[in-house]
C-alpha positions in Angstrom: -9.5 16.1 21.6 -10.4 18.1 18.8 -9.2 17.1 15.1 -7.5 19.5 12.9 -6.5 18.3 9.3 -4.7 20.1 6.5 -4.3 18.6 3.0 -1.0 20.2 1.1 -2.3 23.5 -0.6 -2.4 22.6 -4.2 -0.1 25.5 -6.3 -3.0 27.4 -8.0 -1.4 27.5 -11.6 -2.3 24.0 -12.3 -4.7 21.5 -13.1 -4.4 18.7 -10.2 -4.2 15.2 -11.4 -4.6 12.0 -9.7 -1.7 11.7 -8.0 -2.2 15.1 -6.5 -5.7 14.4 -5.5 -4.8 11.2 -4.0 -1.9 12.4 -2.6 -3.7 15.4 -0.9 -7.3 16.3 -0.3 -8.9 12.6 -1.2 -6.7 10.8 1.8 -7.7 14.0 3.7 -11.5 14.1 3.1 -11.4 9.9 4.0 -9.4 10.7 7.5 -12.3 14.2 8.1 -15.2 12.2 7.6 -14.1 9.3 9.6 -13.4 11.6 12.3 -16.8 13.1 12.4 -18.4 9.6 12.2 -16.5 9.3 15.5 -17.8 12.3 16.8 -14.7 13.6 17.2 -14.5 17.6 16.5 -12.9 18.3 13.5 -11.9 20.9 11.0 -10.5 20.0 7.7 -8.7 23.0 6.0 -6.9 23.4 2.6 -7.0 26.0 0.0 -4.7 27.4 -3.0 -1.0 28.4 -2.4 -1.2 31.4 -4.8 1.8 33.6 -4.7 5.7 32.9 -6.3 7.5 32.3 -9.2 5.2 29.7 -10.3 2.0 31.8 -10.3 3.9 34.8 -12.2 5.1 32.2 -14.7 1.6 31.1 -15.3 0.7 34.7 -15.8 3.1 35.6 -18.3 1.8 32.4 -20.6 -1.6 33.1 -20.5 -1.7 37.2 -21.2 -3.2 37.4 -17.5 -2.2 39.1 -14.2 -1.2 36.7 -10.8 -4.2 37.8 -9.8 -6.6 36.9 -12.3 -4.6 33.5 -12.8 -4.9 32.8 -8.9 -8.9 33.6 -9.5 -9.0 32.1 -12.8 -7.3 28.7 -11.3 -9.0 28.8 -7.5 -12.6 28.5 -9.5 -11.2 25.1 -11.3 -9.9 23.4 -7.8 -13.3 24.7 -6.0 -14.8 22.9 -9.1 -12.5 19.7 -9.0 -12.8 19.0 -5.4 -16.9 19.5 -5.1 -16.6 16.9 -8.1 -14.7 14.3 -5.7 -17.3 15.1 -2.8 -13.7 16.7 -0.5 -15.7 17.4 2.3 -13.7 20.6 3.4 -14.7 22.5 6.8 -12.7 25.6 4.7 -11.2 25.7 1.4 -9.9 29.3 1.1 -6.5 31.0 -0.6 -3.7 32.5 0.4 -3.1 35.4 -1.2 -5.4 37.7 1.2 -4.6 40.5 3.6 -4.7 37.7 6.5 -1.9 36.1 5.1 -0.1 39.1 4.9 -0.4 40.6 8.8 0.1 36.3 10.0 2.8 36.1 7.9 4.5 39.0 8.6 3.8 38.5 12.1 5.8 35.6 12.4 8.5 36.9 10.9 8.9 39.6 13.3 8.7 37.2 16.2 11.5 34.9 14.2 13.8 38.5 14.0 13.1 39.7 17.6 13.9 36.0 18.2 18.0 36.6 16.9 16.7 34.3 13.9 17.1 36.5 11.1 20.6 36.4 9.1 21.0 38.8 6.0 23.3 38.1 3.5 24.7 39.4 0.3 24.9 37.5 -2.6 25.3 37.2 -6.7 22.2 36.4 -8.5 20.8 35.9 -12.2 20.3 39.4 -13.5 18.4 40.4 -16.7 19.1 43.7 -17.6 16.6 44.2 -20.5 14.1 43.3 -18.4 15.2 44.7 -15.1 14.7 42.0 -12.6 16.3 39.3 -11.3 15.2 35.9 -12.4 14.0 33.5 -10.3 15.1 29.9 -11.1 12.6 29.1 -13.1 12.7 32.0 -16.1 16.4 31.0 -16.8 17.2 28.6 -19.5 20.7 26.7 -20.7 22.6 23.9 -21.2 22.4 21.7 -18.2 26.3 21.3 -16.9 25.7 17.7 -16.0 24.3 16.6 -19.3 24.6 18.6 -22.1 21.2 19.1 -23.0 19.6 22.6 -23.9 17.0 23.7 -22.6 17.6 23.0 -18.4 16.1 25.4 -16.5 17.5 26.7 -13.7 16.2 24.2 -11.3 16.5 21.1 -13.0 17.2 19.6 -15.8 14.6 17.3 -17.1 17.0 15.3 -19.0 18.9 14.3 -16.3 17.4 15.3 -13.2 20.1 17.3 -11.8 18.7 20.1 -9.3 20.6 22.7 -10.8 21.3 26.2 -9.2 20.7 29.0 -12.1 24.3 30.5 -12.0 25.3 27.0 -12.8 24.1 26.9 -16.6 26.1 27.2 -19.6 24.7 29.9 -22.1 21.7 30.6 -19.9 19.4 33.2 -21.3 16.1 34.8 -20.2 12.7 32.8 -20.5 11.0 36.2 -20.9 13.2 37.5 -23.7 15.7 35.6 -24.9 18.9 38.1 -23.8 22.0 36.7 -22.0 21.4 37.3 -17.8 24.0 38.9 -15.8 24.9 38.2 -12.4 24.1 40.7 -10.0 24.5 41.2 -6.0 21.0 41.1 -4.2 20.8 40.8 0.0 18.5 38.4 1.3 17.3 37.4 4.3 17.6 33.9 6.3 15.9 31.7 8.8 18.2 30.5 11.1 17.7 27.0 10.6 21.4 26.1 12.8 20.2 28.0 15.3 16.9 26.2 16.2 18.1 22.8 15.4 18.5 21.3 18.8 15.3 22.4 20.3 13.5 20.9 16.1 15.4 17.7 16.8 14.1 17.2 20.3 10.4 17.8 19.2 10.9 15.8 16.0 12.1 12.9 18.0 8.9 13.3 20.5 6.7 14.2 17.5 7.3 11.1 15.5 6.8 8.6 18.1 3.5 9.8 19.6 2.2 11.1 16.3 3.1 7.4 14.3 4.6 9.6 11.8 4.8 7.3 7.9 8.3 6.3 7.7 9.1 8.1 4.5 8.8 11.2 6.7 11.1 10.1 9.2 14.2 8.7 7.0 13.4 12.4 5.3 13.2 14.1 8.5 16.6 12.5 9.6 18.5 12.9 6.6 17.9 16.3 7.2 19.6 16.5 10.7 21.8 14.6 9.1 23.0 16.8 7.0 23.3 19.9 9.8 20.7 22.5 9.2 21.6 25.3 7.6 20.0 29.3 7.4 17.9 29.4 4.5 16.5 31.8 2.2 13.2 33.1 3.2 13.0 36.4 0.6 13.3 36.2 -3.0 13.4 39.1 -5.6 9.6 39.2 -7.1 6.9 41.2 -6.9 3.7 38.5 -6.6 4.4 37.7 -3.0 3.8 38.8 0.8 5.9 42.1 1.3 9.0 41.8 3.1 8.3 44.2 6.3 12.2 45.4 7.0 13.9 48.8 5.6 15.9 47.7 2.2 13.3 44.9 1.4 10.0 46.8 -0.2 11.3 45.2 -3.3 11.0 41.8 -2.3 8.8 39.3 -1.3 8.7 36.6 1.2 9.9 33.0 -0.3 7.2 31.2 -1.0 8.4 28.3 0.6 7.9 30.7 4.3 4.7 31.7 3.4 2.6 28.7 2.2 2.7 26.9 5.3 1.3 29.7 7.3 -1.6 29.4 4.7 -2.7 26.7 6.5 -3.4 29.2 10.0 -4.2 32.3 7.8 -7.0 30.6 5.8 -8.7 29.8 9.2 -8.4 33.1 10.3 -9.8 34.3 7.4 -12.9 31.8 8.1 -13.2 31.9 11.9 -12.8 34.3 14.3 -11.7 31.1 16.8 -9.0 30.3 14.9 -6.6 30.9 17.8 -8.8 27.4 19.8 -6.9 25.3 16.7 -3.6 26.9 16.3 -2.9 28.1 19.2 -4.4 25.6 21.7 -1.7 22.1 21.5 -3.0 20.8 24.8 -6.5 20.1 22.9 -5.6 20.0 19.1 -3.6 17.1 17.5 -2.8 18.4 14.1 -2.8 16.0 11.0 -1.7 17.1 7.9 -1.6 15.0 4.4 1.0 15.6 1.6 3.1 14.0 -1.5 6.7 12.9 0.0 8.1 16.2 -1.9 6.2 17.9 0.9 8.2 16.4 3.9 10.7 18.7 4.6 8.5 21.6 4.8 6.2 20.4 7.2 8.4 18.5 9.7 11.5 20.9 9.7 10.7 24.3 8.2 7.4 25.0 9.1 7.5 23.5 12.6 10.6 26.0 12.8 8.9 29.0 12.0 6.5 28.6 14.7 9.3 27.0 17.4 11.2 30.0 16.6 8.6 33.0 17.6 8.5 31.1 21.0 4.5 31.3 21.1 2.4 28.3 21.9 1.5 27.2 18.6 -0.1 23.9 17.3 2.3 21.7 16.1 2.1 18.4 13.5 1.3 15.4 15.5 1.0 13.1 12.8 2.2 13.5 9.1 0.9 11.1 6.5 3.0 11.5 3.5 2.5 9.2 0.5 4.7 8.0 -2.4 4.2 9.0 -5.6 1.1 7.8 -8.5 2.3 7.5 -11.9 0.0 7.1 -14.9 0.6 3.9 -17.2 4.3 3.8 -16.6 5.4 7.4 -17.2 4.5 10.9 -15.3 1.7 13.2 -15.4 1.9 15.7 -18.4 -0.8 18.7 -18.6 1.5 19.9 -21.5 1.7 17.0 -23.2 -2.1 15.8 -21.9 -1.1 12.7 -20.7 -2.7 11.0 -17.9 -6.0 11.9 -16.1 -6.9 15.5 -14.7 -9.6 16.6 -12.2 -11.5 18.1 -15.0 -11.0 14.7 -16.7 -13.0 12.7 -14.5 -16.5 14.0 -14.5 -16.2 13.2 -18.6 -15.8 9.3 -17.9 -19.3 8.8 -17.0 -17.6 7.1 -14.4 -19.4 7.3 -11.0 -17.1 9.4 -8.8 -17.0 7.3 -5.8 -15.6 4.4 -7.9 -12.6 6.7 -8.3 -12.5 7.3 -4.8 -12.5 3.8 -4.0 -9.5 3.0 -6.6 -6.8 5.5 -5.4 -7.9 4.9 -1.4 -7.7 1.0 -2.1 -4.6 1.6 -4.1 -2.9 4.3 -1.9 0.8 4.4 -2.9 1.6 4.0 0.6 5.1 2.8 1.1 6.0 2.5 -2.6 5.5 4.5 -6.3 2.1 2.9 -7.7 1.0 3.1 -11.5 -2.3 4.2 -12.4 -3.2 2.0 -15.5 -7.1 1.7 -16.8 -6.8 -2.6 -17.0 -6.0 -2.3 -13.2 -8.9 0.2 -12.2 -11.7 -1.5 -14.1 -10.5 -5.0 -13.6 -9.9 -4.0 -9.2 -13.2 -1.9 -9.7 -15.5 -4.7 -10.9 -13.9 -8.0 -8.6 -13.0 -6.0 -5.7 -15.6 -4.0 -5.2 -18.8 -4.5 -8.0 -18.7 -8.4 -7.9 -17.8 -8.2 -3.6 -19.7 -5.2 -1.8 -22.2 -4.7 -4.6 -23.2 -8.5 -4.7 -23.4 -9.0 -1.2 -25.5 -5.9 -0.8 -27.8 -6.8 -3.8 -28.2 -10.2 -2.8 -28.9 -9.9 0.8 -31.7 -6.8 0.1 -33.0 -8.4 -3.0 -33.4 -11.9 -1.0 -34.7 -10.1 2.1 -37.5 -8.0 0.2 -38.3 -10.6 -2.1 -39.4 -13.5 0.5 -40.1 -11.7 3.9 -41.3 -8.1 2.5 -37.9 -6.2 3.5 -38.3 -6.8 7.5 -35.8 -7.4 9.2 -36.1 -9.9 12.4 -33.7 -10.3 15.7 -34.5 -14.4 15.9 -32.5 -16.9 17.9 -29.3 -17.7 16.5 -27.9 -20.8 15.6 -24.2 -20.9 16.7 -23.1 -21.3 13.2 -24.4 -17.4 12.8 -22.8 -16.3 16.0 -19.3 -17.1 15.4 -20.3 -15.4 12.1 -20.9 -12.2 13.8 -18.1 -12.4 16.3 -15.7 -12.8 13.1 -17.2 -9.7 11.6 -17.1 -7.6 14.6 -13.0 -8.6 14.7 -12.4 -7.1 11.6 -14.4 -4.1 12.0 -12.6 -3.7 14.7 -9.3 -3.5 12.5 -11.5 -1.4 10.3 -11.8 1.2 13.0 -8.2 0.6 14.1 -6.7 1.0 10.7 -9.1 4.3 9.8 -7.6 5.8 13.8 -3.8 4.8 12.4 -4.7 6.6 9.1 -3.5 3.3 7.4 -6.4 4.3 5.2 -5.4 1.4 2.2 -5.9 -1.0 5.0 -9.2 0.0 6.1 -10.2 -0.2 2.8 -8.8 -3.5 2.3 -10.4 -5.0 5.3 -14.0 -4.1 4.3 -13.6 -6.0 1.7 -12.1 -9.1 3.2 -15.3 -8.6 5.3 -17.2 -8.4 1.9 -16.1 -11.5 1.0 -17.2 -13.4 4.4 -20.7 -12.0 3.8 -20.8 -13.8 0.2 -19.2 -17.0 1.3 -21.7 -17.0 4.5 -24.8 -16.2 2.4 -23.8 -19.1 -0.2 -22.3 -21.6 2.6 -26.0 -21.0 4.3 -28.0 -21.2 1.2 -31.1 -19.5 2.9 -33.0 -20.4 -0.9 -32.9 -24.2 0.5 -33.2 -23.2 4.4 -36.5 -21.2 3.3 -38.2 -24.7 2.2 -37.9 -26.3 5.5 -36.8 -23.4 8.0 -37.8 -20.4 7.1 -37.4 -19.1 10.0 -33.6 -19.9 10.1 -33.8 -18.5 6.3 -35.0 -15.5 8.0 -32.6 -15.4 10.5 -30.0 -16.0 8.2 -30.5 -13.1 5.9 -31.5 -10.5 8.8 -27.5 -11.2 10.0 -26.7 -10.6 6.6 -28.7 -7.3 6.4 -27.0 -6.1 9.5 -23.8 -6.8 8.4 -24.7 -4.3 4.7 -25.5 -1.5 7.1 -22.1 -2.0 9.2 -20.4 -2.0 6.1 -22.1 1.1 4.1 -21.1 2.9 7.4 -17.3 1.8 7.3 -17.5 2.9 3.8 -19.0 6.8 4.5 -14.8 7.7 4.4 -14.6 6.0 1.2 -17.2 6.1 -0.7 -20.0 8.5 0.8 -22.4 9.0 -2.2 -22.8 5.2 -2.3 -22.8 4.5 1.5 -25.5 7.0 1.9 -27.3 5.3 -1.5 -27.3 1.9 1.0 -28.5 3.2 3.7 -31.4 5.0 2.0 -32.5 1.3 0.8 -31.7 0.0 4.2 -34.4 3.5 5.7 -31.6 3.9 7.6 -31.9 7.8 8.7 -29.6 8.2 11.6 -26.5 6.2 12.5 -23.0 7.2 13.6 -19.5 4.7 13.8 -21.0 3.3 16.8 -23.6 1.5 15.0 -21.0 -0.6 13.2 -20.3 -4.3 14.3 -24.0 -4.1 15.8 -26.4 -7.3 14.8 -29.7 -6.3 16.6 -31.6 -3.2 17.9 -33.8 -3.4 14.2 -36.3 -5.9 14.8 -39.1 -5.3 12.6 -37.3 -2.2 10.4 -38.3 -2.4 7.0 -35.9 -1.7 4.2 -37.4 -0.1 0.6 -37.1 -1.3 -2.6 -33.0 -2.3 -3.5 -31.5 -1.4 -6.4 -27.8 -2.3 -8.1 -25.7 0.0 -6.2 -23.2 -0.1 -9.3 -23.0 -1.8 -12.3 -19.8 -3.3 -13.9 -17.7 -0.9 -16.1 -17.1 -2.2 -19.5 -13.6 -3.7 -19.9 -13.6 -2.4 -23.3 -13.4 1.2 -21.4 -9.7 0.2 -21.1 -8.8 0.6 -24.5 -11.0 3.5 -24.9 -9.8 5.9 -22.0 -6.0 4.3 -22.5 -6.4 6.3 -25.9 -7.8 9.3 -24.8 -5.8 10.1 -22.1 -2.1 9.3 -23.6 -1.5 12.4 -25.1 0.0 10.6 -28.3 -0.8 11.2 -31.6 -1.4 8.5 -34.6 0.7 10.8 -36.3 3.4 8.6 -37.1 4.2 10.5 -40.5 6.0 13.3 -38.8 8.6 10.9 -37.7 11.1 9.9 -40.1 12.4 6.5 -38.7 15.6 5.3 -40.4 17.7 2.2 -40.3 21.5 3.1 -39.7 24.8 1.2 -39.3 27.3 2.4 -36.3 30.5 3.0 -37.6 32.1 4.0 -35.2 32.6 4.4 -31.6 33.8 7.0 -29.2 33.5 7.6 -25.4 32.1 10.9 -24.8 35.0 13.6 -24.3 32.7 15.8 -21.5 30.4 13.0 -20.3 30.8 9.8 -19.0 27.5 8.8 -19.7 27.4 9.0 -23.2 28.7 7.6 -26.6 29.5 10.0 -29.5 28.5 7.7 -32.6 28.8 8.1 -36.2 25.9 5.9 -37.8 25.9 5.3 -41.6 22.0 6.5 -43.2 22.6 5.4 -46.4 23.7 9.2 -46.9 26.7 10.7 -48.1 28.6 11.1 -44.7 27.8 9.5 -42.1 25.7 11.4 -38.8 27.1 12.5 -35.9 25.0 11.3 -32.8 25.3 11.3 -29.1 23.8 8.4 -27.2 23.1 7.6 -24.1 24.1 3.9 -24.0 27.4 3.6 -21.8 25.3 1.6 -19.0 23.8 -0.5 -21.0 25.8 -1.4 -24.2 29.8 -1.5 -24.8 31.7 -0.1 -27.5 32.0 -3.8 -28.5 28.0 -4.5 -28.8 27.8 -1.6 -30.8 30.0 -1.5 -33.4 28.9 -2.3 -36.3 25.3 -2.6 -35.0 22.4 -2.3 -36.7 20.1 0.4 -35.5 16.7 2.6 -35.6 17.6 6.2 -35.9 14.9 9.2 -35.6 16.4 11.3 -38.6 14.8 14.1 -38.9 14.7 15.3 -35.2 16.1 18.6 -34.8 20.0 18.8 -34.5 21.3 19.6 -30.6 24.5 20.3 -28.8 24.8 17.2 -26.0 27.7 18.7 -23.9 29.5 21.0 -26.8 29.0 17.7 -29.3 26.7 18.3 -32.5 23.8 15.2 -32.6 22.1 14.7 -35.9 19.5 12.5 -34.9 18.5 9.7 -31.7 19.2 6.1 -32.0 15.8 4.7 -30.3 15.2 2.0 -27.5 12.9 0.5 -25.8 12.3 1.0 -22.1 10.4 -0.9 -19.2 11.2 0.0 -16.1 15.0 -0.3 -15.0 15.6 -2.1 -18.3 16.5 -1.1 -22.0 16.7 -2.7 -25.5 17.9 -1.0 -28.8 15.2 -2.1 -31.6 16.7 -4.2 -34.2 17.7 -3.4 -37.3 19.7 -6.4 -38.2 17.5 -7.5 -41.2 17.7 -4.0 -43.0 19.8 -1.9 -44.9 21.2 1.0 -43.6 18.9 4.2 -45.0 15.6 2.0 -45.2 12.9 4.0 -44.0 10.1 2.4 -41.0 6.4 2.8 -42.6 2.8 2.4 -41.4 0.1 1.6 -44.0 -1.9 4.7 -44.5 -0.3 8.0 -43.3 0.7 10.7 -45.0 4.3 11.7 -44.9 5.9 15.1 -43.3 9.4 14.8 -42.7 10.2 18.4 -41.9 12.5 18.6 -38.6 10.4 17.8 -35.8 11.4 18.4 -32.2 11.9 16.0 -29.5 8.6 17.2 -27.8 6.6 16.9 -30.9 8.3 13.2 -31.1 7.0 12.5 -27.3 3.3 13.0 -28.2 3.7 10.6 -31.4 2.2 7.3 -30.7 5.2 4.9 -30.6 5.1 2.2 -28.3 6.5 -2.0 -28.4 3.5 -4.4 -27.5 4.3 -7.8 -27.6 7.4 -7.4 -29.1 6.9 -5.6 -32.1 7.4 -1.6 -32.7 3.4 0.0 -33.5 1.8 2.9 -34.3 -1.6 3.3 -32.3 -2.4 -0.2 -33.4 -0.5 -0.8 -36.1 3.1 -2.4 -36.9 5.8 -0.6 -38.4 7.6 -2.3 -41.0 10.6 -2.0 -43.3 8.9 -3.0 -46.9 6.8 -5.5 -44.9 9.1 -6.8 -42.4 8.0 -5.7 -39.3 10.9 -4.1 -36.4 10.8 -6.2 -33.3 12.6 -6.4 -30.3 13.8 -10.2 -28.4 14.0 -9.4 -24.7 11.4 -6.7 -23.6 8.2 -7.4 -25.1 6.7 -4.1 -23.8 7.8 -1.2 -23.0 7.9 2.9 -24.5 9.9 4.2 -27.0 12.4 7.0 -26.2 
């Protein structure tokens, strides 16, 4: 049975971070090489999803065409992935003229098919610019919230999906002028129309593929729901042209098209692509993802090709992981927070130690945080002081007293129930790696780990060597066996220092059937061993922590003032919030809008003490004027207002040394200042903030970032 495996295509106008890589290509790459350990046949494919909104966005920022962006942006994943040794069979794009005819192809199958709907509808208009606006390039106030600035997707504020017609005062990204709305016909797959026969080879799918159960609640919910015709043109110009009379102003959805990126990228490389995509009696089809991802691979996409009625290769099994996050917030390129592909390389940091965090660490059923005490603290017990000691010790030990050779002697039966323990749990290696429950392949080798260090100190072969060195002997040879079974199990993982292993070991050939296997090397020599890594520095923490956070020391833009609620009002156009008037020791007091209801009454906050960011620009929250944001701390699901009690309203929050600059400041300037509670007081970097001294604490969380 041959192997094919896709990893999501990344969208080419970014810079992929760990999450994505994890998420993606690295869970890929373990699952490809494993496979062709196994001699199984395989082809791992991925590449850049290049055309839509996204890509023409990106353009417009950086001065550039799509094209040159897609170029420009294709060269730094290339870069990125070679970095984390992704072992792709092709890694091509999807803006080419293969695309285009496969692409288009389907679609005509899909319409001679009766699967085509067109429909007529009223879309965001900009008629100083002349084009309709895709979600993305429209700005407003966020109907849900209040808060300028939603696009018209989402509002970050809230979260809301939002649909762009939907925004108050919504202007144009690209110029600023009020849109219009405007009837555009587009054309539809006929989702309804094909759910039956999707449903019945979902149900099928799912069970023979072991699909992760995040894909099938997703999946379900779907069905739930009723399929329903969906978009597959938009109005843009960066896309696959629409091949129907009326439509040579549009371009497919990008949505439609990336999928098929997947077959056309093939194509592009192999004139045999039809053996893997159109040949499901001999190709089981894996394909690795983000949860976001779900719904195009196990409804949409399998649609598409259901739909032209050709015998296409469809997912088998879907491995779709939860979501990284980086030190207990998101990702930000814009606000350079958290770790990039282009990041790693400057570490120092020996790239198959990142490998071996984020597969060990896989956020497999739940969101996981990324946090630099975790990955040098898991990096030097789990794997530095386990794997790389036993290795050491057992090559070292072997070199040092019986020049490197390794002997099949009689065994003791102390040693044989050794090895029939070990060849158990590489059996669950090998079962775990076949389930793609990569996390627990990984976490088995190193439970293995650990019963080579506890058998090399329970048998002390430094004492057996004084009386019977030939059990010493023995004893250490087991041991040596067991290093090359695990290097192997760890060529997914961690290639570069598998392969470094069996180079000591003059270990040329081997394959997955050489694991679990405790003879066949009698009189093999190994060379000269070396530290395979050495511990990282927990100091590194602090370092990299700093680095990567995207905050600024520059706690003298922020003008932190104490204030005294006055007064108390529910929202009158949201629930969610308070409209406050807070005394500043100025002459009237400010008008603020809060977002407290959940957690405080009107009762707990009257008359409160608080800390008040006063110079942030003013904002309309939902048609209400607010002069400034009362801070809290947050940790999780929980939240604390900072005290204020022992001050005086108007006192100003200082750090010793920095130079004031209380012009208005805006509330992303005020995310990249370094504010943050540790161990229950407010700091700056590493300093306290104080009030003439006294520092600003809070009682209940004793960590946690400021917002």
């Amino acid at each position: 049975m041959k192997k094919l495996i896709t990893s999501a295509l990344p969208y080419v106008n970014n810079v992929p971070h760990l999450g994505n890589i994890i998420g993606c290509v690295l869970s890929a790459d373990a699952y490809a090489r494993f496979c062709r350990l196994m001699g199984y046949e395989t082809l791992y494919v991925c590449g850049t999803d290049e055309y839509g909104t996204a890509t023409e966005t990106k353009a417009r920022e950086e001065g550039l065409t799509p094209r040159e962006i897609c170029d420009k942006y294709h060269a730094i994943h290339k870069e990125i992935y070679a970095n984390f040794n992704i072992s792709f069979d092709i890694f091509g794009r999807t803006s080419t003229d293969k695309q285009t005819e496969i692409a288009q192809g389907i679609f005509k199958d899909l319409e001679a098919g009766g699967l085509i709907l067109e429909e007529t509808t009223s879309r965001v208009f900009c008629e100083k610019d002349n084009i309709f606006l895709a979600d993305r390039y429209v700005e407003g106030i966020c109907p849900a919230c209040g808060e300028d600035g939603a696009r018209g997707d989402q509002c970050d504020a809230c979260g809301k999906l939002l649909e762009p017609e939907n925004l108050k005062n919504p202007r144009c990204k690209i110029c600023g002028s009020t849109p219009v709305l405007k009837e555009t016909s587009h054309l539809y797959l006929r989702l309804d129309a094909l759910q039956e026969r999707l449903k019945e080879w979902t149900e099928e799918a799912s069970r023979k593929g072991n699909w992760t159960n995040n894909a099938i609640q997703t999946t379900l919910s779907w069905f739930e729901k009723g399929l329903q015709p969906r978009p597959i043109t938009r109005d843009l110009k960066w896309g696959i042209p629409v091949p129907k009379p009326g439509y040579e102003n549009k371009v497919f959805y990008v949505w439609f098209d990336a999928p098929i990126g997947y077959i056309s990228i093939t194509a592009k490389a192999r004139d045999d692509w039809k053996e893997w995509w159109q040949n499901p009696q001999d190709v089981t089809l894996y394909q690795f993802m983000a949860k976001d991802n779900i719904p195009f691979h196990t409804v949409i996409f399998p649609a598409s090709l259901i739909g032209t009625g050709k015998n296409w290769t469809l997912l088998h099994h879907i491995n779709a992981i939860e979501y990284l996050n980086y030190e207990n917030t998101k990702f930000s390129k814009s606000r350079n927070i958290g770790v990039f592909g282009n990041d790693v390389k400057e570490t120092g940091i020996h790239i198959d130690l990142w490998r071996f965090y984020l597969l060990a660490n896989r956020p497999e059923r739940n969101d996981s945080q990324f946090t630099w005490d975790d990955f040098i603290e898991k990096v030097n017990s789990e794997f530095t002081d386990n794997i790389g000691n036993m290795v050491n010790r057992t090559l070292v030990y072997l070199k040092k007293n019986f020049n490197g050779e390794i002997r099949d002697l009689d065994l003791p039966e102390s040693h044989r129930i050794f090895i029939e323990e070990c060849k158990k749990e590489f059996e669950q290696v090998t079962e775990a790696y076949e389930a793609v429950r990569l996390r627990d392949a990984v976490r088995t080798i190193l439970a293995i780990g650990n019963r080579g260090n506890k058998f090399f100190q329970d048998m002390q072969p430094w004492e057996q060597i004084k009386t019977e060195p030939e059990k010493a002997h023995a004893t250490v040879s087991v041991l040596t066996y067991l290093v090359k079974s695990v290097a192997i199990a760890l060529c997914p993982i961690m290639p570069e220092t598998a392969n470094g292993i069996l180079e000591i070991m003059n270990i040329k050939q081997y394959s997955w059937q050489d694991i679990g296997q405790f003879s066949g090397l009698d009189g093999h020599t190994v060379n000269q061993p070396s530290i395979v890594h050495k511990k990282l520095d927990p100091k590194l923490a602090e370092k990299f922590r700093k680095q990567f956070s995207g905050k600024q020391s520059d706690f003298g833009r922020v003008e932190l003032k104490i204030g005294k609620i006055e007064e108390v009002n529910k929202h009158p156009n949201a629930d969610q919030l308070y409209w406050l008037s807070v005394d500043l020791g100025e002459k009237t007091p400010r008008s603020i809008v809060a977002g407290l209801v959940k957690s405080y009454s009107p009762e707990e906050l009257q008359g409160r003490k608080v800390i008040v960011l006063s110079n942030l620009k003013p904002a309309k929250l939902r048609d209400i004027k607010s002069e400034g944001m009362i801070l809290v701390c947050k940790h999780r699901n929980r939240m604390e207002l900072l005290d204020g009690t022992p001050f005086e309203p108007g006192d100003t929050i200082t750090v010793d040394g920095e130079e004031v600059d209380h012009t208005e400041i805006t509330m992303e300037e005020f995310n990249n200042i370094d504010l943050l509670v540790k161990d229950g007081f407010l700091m700056s970097g590493e300093q306290k903030c104080h009030v003439k001294g006294i520092p600003v604490v809070t009682h209940e969380l004793k960590s946690g970032k400021i917002c």
